[in-house]
N, CA, C and O of each residue as an XYZ file, in Angstrom:
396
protein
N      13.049      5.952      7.474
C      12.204      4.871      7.002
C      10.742      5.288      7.135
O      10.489      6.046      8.072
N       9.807      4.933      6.389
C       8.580      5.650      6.492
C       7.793      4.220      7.219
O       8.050      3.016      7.226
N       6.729      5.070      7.792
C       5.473      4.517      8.775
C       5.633      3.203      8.112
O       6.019      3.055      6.952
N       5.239      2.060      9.110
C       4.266      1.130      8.724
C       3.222      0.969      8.974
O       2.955      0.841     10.169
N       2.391      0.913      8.212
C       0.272      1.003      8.575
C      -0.049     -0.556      8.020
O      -0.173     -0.987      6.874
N      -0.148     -1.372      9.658
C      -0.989     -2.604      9.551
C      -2.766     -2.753     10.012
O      -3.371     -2.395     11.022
N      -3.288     -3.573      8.523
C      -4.509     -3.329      9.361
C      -4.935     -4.673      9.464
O      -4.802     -5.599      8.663
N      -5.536     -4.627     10.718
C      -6.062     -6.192     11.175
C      -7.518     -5.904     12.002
O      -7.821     -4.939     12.702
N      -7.912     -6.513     11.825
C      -9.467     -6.895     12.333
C      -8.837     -6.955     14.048
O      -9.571     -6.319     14.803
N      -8.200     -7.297     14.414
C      -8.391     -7.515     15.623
C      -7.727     -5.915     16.381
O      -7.362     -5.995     17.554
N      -7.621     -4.695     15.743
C      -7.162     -3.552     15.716
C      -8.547     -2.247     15.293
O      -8.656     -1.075     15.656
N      -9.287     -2.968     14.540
C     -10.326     -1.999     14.021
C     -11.721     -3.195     14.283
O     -11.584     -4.404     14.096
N     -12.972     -2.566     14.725
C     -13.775     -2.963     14.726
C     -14.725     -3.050     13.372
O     -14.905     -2.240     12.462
N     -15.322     -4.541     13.654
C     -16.308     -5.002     11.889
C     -17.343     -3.697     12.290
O     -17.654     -3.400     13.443
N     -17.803     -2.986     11.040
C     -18.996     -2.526     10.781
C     -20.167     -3.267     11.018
O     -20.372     -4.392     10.561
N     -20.861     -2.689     11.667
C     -22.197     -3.393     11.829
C     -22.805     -4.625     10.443
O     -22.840     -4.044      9.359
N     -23.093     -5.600     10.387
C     -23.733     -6.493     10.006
C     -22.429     -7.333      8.821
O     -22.827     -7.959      7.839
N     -21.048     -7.206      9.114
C     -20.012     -7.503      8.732
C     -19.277     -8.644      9.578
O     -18.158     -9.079      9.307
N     -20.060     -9.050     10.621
C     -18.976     -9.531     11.813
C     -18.991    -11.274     11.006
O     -18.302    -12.068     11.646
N     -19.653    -11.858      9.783
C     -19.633    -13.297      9.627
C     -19.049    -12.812      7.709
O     -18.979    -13.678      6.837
N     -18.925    -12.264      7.612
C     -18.374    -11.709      6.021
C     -16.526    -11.483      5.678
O     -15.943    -10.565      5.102
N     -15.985    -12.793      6.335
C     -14.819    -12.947      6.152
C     -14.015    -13.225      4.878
O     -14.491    -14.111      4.167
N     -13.351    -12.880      4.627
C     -12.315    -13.701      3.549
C     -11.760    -14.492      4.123
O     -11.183    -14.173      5.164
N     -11.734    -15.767      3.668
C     -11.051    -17.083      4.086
C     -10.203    -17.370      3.774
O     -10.357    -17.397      2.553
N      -8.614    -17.850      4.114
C      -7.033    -17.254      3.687
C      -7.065    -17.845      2.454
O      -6.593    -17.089      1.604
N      -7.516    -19.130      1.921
C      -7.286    -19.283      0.835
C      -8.078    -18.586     -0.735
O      -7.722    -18.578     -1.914
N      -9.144    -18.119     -0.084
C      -9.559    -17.007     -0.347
C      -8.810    -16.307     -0.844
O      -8.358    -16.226     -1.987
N      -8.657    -15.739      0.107
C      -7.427    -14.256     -0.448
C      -6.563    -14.336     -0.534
O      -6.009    -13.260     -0.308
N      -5.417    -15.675     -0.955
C      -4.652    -15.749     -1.016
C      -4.534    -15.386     -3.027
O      -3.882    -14.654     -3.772
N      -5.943    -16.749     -3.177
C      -5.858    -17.145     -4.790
C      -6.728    -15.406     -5.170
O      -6.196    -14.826     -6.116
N      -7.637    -14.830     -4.676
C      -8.183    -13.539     -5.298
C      -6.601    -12.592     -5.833
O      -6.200    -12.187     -6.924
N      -6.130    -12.547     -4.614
C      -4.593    -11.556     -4.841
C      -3.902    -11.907     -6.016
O      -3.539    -11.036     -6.807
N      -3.632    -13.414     -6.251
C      -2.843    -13.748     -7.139
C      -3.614    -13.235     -8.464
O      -3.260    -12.428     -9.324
N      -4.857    -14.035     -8.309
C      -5.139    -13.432     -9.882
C      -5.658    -12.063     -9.867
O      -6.605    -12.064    -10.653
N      -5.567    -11.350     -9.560
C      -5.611    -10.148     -9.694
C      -4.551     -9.510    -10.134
O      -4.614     -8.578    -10.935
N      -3.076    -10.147     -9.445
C      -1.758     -9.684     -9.912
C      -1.474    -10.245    -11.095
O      -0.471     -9.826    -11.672
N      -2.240    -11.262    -11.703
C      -1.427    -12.522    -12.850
C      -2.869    -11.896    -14.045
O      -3.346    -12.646    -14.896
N      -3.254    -10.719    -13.884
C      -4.315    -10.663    -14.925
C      -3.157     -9.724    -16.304
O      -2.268     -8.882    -16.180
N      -3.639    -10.274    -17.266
C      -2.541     -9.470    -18.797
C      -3.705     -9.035    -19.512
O      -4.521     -9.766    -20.073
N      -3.714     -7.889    -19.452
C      -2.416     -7.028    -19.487
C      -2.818     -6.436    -18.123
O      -4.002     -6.139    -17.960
N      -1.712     -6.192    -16.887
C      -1.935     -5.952    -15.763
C      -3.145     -4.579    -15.460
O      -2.915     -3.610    -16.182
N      -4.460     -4.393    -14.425
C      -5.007     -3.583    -14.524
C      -5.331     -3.028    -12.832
O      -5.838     -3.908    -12.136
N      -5.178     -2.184    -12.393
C      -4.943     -1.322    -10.730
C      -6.415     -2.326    -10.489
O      -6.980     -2.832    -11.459
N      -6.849     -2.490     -9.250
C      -7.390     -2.692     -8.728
C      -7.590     -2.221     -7.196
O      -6.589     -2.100     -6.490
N      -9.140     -1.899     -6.568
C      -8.596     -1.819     -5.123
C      -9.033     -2.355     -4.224
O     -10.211     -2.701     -4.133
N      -7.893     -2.582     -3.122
C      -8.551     -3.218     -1.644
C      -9.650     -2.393     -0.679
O      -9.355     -1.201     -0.585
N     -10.192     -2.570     -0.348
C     -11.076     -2.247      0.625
C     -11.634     -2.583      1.712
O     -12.736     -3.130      1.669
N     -10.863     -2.275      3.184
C     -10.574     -3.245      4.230
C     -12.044     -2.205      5.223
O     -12.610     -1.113      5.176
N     -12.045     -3.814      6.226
C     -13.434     -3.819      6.485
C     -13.476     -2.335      7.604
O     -14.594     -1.958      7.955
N     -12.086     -1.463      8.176
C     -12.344     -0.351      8.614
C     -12.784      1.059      7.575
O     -12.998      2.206      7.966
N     -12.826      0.598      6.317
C     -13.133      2.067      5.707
C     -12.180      2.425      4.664
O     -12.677      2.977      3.682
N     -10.948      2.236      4.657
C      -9.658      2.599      4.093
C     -10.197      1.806      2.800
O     -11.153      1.052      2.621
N      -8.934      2.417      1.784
C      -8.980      1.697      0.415
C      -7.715      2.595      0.038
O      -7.265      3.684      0.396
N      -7.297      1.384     -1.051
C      -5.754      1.808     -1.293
C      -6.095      0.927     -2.576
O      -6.700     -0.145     -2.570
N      -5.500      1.710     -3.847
C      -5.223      0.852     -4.912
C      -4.027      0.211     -5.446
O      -2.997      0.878     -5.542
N      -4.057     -1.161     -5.847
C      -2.469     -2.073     -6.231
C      -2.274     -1.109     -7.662
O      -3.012     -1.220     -8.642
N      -1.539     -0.496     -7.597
C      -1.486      0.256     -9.283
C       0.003     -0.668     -9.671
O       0.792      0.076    -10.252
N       0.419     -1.738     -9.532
C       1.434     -2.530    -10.104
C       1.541     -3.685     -9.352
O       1.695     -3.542     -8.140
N       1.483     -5.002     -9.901
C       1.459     -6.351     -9.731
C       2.782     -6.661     -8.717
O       2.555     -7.307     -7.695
N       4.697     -6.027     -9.104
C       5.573     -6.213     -8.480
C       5.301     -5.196     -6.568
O       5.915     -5.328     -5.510
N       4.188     -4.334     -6.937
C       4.175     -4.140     -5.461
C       3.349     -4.637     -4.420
O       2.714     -4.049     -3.545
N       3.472     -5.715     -4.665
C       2.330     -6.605     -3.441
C       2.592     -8.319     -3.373
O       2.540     -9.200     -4.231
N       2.894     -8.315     -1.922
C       3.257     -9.894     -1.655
C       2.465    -10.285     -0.895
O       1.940     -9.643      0.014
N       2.194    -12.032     -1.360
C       0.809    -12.141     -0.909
C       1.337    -13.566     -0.203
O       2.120    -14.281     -0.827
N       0.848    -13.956      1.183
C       0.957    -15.623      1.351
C       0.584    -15.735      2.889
O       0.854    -14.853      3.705
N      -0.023    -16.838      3.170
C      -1.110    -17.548      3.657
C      -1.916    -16.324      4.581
O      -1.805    -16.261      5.805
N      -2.675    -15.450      3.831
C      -3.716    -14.888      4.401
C      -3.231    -13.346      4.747
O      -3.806    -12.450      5.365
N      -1.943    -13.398      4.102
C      -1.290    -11.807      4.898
C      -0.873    -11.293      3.472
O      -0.704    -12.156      2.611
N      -0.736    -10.303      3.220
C      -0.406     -9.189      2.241
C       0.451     -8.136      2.646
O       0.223     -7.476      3.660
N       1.701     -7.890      1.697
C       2.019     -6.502      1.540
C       2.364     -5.899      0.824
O       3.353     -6.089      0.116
N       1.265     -4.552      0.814
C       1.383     -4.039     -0.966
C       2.490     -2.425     -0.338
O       2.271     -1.686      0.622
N       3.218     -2.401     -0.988
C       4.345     -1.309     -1.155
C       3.656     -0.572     -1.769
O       3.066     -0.993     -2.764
N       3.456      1.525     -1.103
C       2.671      1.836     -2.227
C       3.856      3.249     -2.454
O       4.999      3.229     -1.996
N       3.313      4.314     -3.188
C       4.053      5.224     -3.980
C       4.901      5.781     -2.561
O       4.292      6.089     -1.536
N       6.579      5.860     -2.702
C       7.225      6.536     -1.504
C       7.702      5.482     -0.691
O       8.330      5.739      0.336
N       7.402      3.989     -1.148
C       8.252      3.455     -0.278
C       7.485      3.314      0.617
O       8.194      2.948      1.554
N       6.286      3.376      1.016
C       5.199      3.117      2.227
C       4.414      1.699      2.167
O       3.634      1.317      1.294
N       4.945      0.855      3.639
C       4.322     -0.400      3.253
C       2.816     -0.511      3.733
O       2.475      0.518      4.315
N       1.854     -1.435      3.657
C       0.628     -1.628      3.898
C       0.694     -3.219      3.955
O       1.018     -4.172      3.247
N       0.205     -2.944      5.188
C       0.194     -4.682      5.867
C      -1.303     -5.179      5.946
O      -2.071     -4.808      6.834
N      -1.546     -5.802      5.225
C      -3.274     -6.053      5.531
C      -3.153     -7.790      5.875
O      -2.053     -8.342      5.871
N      -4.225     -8.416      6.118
C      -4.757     -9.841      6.416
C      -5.967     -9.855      5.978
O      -6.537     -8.765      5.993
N      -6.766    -11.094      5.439
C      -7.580    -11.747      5.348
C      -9.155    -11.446      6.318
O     -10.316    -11.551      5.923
N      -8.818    -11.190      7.194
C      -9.630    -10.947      8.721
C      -9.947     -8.870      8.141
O     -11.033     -8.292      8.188
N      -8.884     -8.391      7.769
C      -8.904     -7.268      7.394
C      -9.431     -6.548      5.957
O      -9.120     -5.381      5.722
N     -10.275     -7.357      4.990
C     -10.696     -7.092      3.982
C     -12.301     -7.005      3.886
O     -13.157     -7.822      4.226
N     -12.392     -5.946      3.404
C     -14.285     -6.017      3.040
C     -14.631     -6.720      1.662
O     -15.559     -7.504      1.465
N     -13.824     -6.338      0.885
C     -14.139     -6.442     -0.673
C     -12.645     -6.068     -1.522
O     -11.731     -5.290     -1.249
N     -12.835     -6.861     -2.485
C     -12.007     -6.625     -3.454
C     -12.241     -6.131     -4.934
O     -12.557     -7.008     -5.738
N     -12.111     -4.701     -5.441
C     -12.760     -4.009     -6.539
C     -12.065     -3.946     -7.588
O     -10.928     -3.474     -7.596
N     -12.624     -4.389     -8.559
C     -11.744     -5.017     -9.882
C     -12.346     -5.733    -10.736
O     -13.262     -6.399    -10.255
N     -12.174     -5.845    -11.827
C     -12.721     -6.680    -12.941
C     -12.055     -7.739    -12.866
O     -10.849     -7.641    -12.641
N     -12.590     -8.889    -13.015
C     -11.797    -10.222    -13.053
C     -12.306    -11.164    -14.223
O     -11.743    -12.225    -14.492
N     -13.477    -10.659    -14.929
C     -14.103    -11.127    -16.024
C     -12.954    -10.851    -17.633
O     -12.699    -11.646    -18.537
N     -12.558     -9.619    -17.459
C     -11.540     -9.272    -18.731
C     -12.934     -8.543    -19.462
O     -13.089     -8.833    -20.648
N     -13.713     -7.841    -18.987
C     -14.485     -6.343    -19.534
C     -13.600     -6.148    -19.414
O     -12.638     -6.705    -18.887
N     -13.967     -4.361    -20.425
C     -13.478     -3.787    -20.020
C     -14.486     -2.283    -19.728
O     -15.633     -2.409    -20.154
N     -14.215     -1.105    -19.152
C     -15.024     -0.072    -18.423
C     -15.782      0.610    -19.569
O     -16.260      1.703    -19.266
N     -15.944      0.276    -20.553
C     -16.288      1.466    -21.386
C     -17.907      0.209    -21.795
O     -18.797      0.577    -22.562
């Protein structure tokens, strides 16, 4: 069975001037969803407040509910994140597109 890598704020310390820059569960509950419910589906990435970043490259690999996440990534490797554990979320949500 491969690793599980959870990340939580109360495991990694906020970056300096980060310690009041929370996502609030309902927050990130409704960001996740529409990010997964955007058509035609497009990768997006997380970026948790230790440094890491991992991109959702498919909508069926990531479950989302009250403030906790887990996105399954290539290999069968899960990623446990929370709410407390996010810096930013990188993605278009307008429907641009990059060009």
């Amino acid at each position: 069975m491969p690793p599980t890598v959870w990340y939580n704020s109360t495991r990694f310390a906020f970056p300096e001037g980060k310690e009041g820059e929370l996502v609030e569960t309902e927050n990130f509950d409704h960001i996740l969803r529409t990010f997964k419910e955007r058509k035609p589906y497009r990768p997006f990435t997380v970026a948790l407040v230790n440094g890491d970043r991992f991109e959702v490259d498919h909508p069926d690999a990531l479950v989302v509910r009250d403030g906790v996440a887990v996105y399954i990534g290539a290999g069968g490797v899960p990623v446990l994140f929370d709410h407390e554990g996010v810096g930013q979320f990188i993605g278009d949500l307008m429907g641009q597109s990059d060009t």
